[in-house]
N, C-alpha and C positions, 0 to 999 in steps of 0.2 A: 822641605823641597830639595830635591838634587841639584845642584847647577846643571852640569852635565847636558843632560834632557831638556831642562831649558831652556840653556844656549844654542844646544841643536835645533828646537822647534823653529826658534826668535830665527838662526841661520837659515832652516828652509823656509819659511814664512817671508825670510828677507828676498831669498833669490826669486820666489812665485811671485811677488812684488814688481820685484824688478822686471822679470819677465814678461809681467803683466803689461805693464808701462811700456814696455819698447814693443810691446807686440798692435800699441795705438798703429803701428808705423808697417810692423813686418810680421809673418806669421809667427805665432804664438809657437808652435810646433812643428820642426822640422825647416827653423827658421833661414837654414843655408843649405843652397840649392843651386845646381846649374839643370837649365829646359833647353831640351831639341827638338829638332821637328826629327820625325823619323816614320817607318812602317810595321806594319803586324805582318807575317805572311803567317797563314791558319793551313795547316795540312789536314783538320781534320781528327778525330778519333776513332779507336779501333770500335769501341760500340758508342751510336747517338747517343747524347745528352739531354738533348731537347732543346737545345739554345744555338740558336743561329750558328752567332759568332765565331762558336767555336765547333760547331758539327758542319758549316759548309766550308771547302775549301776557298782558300783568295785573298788578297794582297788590301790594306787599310792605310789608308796617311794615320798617323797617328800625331801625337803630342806626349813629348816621355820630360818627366823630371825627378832626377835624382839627387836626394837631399840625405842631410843629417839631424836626428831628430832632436839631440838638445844643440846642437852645435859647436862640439867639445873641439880641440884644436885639430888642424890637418894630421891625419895619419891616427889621433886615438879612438879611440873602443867608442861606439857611439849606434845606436836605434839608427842605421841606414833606412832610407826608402827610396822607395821607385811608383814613380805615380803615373798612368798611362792614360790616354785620352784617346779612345779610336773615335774618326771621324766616321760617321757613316755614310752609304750610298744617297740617304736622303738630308739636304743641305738642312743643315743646323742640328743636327741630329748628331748627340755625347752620347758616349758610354766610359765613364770615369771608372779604372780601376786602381787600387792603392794595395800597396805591399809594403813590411816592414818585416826587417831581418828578424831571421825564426826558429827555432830550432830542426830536427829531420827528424822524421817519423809520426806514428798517428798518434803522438802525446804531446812531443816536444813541438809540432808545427802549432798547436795553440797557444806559443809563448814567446815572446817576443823578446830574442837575443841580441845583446851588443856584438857588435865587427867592426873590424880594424878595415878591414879593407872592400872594396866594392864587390870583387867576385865571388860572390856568396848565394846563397838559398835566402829568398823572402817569400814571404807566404801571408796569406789575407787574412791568417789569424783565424777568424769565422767563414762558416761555411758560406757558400752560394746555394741558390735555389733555381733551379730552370723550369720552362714551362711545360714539363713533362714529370715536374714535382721531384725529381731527384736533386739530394742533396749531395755537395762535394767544395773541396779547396783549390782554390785555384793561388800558384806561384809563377814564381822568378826565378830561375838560375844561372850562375855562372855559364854560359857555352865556351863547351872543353874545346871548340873550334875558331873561337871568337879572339878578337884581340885583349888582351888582359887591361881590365877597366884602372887598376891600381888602388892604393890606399887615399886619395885625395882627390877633391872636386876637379883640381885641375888636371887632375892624371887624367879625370873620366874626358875631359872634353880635350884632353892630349891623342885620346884613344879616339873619341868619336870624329878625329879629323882626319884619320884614314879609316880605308875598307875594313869593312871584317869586324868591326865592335858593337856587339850587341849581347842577348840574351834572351834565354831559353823562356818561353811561355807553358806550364805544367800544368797539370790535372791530376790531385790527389785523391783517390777514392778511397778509404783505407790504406790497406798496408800500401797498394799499388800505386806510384806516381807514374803518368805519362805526358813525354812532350809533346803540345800539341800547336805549337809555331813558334815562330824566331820575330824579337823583336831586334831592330835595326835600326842605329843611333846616324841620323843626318847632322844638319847645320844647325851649331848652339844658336840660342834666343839670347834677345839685347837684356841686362837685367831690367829696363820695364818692363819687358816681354814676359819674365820671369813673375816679377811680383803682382802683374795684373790675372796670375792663371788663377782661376778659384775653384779646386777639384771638387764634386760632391758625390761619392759613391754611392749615396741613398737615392739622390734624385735625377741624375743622368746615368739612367741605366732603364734598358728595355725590359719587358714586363717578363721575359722569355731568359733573364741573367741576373738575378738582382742577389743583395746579401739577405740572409734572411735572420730575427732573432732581436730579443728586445735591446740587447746590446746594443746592435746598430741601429736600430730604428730612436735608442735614446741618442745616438749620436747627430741625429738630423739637425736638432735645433741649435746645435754648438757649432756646426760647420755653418749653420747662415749666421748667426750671431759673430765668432773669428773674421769671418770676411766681412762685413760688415765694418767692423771695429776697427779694420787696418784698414780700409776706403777702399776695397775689393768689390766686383760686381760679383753677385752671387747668384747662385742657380735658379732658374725658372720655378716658382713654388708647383710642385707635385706632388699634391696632396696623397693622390694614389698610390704612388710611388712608396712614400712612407708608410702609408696601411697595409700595406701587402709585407715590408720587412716586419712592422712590427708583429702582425698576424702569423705568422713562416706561410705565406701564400704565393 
C-alpha cells in the first residue's frame, strides 16, 4: 500500500468530518456569507421565454446573499455564490435562484470556477425550463456600471452601502447571453437574519421557471436534509415542484 494516497484519503475524510460536525450549527456549503435586502428590476427580453419573471417588465423586493463555497480566507480563490430570493406580488410567494462562479461560454458555463474576487460571471450551472418548454441558463454578472463588489465579504457590504452596487441578471441561450435586469444590493441583514435563510431552488420556484434534470431534482432531498440539520426552517414540501425537475417538465 502507498502511504501517500492514504494519508491524503484519511486528510480528506478528516476535513468532510469536520465539516460535517460544524455544519450541525451552519451551512454545510457556502458556509460564509453576508444577506441584503435588495430589488430585481426585469426589462424584459428581445424574444418571450415563457416565464413571467423574466418576459414581463418591473421592479421585485428581493432577498440577495453572497457567500463562499468552502470558506477559504478573505481575498482567496474560493466557489463564490450569489443566492436571490424574489419576493413575489402574491404574499408568501418565493422564487429562489442560486448561482455559483462559472466559467464563459456554452461549455465552460457548466463548470463551476474558483474567484478571487466578487465581480465575476456565476451561472446556474444547469439549465432552466419555462412554461413554454424552452430550455436556457440563467446568470450573474459583474455590472461594468455598478460599484466594484471587491475580493472580500466585507468589501461586498462596504459596496452595498452606497448607490450603485449591484449586478447584472443574464439569459444564456447558446452562444448568445443577454441582460435581462439589474439586481440591487440594499441594507445588510443581522447575521441571524443570515443564518435563518434557507434557499431551495427546487421547491420555491413557479411552475412557468424551474431547473430542470435529474441532477437537480437529486438535489431536493439534500437541501431539506442540510437545513434541517443546522435547525433551519426549510421549504414548504412541493411535491410537484420536484416531479416536474426530475421529469424536464
Amino acid at each position: 500500500m502507498k502511504l501517500a494516497p492514504t494519508l491524503a484519503a484519511a486528510a480528506l475524510g478528516a476535513a468532510v468530518a469536520v465539516r460535517a460536525a460544524r455544519s450541525r450549527y451552519r451551512r454545510f456549503l457556502h458556509p460564509d456569507g453576508r444577506s441584503f435586502t435588495g430589488d430585481l428590476e426585469v426589462w424584459g427580453t428581445l424574444e418571450p421565454t415563457g416565464a413571467e419573471l423574466i418576459d414581463r417588465p418591473g421592479r421585485h423586493p428581493v432577498t440577495l446573499r453572497i457567500s463562499k463555497g468552502v470558506g477559504t480566507r478573505p481575498g482567496f480563490p474560493d466557489i463564490l455564490g450569489v443566492a436571490v430570493r424574489v419576493h413575489g406580488p402574491v404574499a408568501g410567494r418565493r422564487h429562489d435562484l442560486l448561482f455559483s462562479t462559472a466559467g464563459a461560454g456554452r461549455v465552460l458555463r457548466h463548470v463551476p470556477v474558483p474567484r478571487r474576487g466578487f465581480d465575476t460571471t456565476y451561472g446556474s450551472i444547469l439549465p432552466y425550463r419555462s412554461g413554454s418548454g424552452r430550455t436556457f441558463h440563467l446568470g450573474v454578472h459583474a455590472d461594468p456600471d455598478g460599484r466594484p463588489l471587491g475580493r472580500t465579504l466585507e468589501s461586498v457590504v462596504t459596496a452595498a452601502r452606497h448607490d450603485g452596487a449591484g449586478l447584472l441578471l443574464t439569459l444564456a441561450d447558446g452562444a448568445a447571453v443577454e441582460a435581462v435586469g439589474r439586481l440591487r444590493f440594499g441594507a445588510v441583514l443581522s447575521p441571524a437574519q443570515d443564518a435563518a435563510l434557507a434557499f431551495d431552488p427546487v421547491r420555491n420556484v413557479p411552475a412557468d421557471l424551474h431547473p430542470t434534470g435529474l441532477v437537480h431534482g437529486s438535489r431536493a432531498p439534500a437541501y431539506r436534509l442540510s437545513q434541517r440539520w443546522r435547525g433551519a426552517r426549510p421549504a414548504t414540501a412541493n411535491p410537484a415542484a420536484v416531479a416536474r425537475t426530475d421529469l424536464h417538465r
